[in-house]
C-alpha positions as CSV (number, residue, x, y, z in Angstrom):
1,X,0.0,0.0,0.0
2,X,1.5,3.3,-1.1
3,X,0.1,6.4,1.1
4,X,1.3,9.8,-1.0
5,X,0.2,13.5,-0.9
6,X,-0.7,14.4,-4.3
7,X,1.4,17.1,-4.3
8,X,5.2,16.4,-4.2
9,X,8.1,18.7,-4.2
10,X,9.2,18.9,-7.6
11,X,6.7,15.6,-8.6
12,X,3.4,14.8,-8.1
13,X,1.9,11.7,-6.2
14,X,-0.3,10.2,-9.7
15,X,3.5,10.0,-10.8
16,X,5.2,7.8,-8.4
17,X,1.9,6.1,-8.2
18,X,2.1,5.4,-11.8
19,X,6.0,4.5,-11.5
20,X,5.2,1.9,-8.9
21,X,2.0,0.0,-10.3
22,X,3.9,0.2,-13.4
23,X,6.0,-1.8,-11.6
24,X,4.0,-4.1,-9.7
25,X,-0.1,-3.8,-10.1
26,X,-0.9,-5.1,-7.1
27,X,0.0,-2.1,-5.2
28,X,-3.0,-0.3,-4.3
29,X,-2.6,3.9,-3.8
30,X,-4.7,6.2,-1.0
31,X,-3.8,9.5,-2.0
32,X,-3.9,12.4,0.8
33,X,-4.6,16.3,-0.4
34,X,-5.5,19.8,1.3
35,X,-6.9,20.5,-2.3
36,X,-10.5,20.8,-2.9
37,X,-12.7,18.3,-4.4
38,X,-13.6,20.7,-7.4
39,X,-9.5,22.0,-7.7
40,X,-8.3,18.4,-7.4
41,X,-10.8,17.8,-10.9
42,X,-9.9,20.5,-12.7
43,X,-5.9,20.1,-11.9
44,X,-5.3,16.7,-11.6
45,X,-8.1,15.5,-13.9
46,X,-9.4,13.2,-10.4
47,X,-13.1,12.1,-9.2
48,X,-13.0,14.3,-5.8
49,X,-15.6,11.1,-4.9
50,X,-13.1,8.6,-5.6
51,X,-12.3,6.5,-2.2
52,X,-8.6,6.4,-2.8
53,X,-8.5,9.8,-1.7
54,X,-8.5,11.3,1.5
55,X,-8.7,15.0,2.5
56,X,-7.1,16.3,4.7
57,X,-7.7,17.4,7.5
58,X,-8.8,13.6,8.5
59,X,-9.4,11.4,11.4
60,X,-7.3,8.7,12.3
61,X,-10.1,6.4,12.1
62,X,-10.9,7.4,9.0
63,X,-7.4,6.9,7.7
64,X,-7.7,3.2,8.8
65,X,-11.0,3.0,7.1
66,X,-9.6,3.6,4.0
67,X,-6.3,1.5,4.5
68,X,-8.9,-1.4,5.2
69,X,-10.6,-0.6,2.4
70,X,-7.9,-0.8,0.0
71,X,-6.6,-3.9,1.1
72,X,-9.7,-6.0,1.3
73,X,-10.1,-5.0,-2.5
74,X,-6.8,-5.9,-3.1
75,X,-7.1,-9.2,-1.3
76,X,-10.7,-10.0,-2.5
77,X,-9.2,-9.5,-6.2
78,X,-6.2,-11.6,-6.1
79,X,-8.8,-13.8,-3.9
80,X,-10.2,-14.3,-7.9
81,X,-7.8,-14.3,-10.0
């Protein structure tokens, strides 16, 4: 699991994301931001709705939320294949 801010100094967090499922597809991505739903849309081109992202600021339980989230999905899909 690969936690990132979307905004890196010098990169961006879709980036590395990319550079690492590139590299191995299993790896599943929550992405943190202090952006706006509607500026993280029109600037990263993102669904503000999308679960893999978490605004800050957040809960801790709501961090582990999502972090169980993602890996049940990732466990219930290589469950099936």
């Amino acid at each position: 699991l690969l936690i990132t801010a979307i905004s890196l100094p010098e990169h961006n967090g879709y980036e590395l994301a990319q550079q690492l499922t590139a590299a191995d597809p299993r790896i599943r991505v929550l992405f943190v931001s202090g952006v706006t739903g509607a500026l993280l849309s029109k600037f990263y081109g993102r669904d503000p709705d999308n679960q893999a992202t978490l605004f800050r600021p957040f809960e801790p339980n709501e961090l582990l939320q999502r972090v169980k989230m993602l890996i049940s999905t990732a466990l219930g899909n290589s469950a099936g294949a």
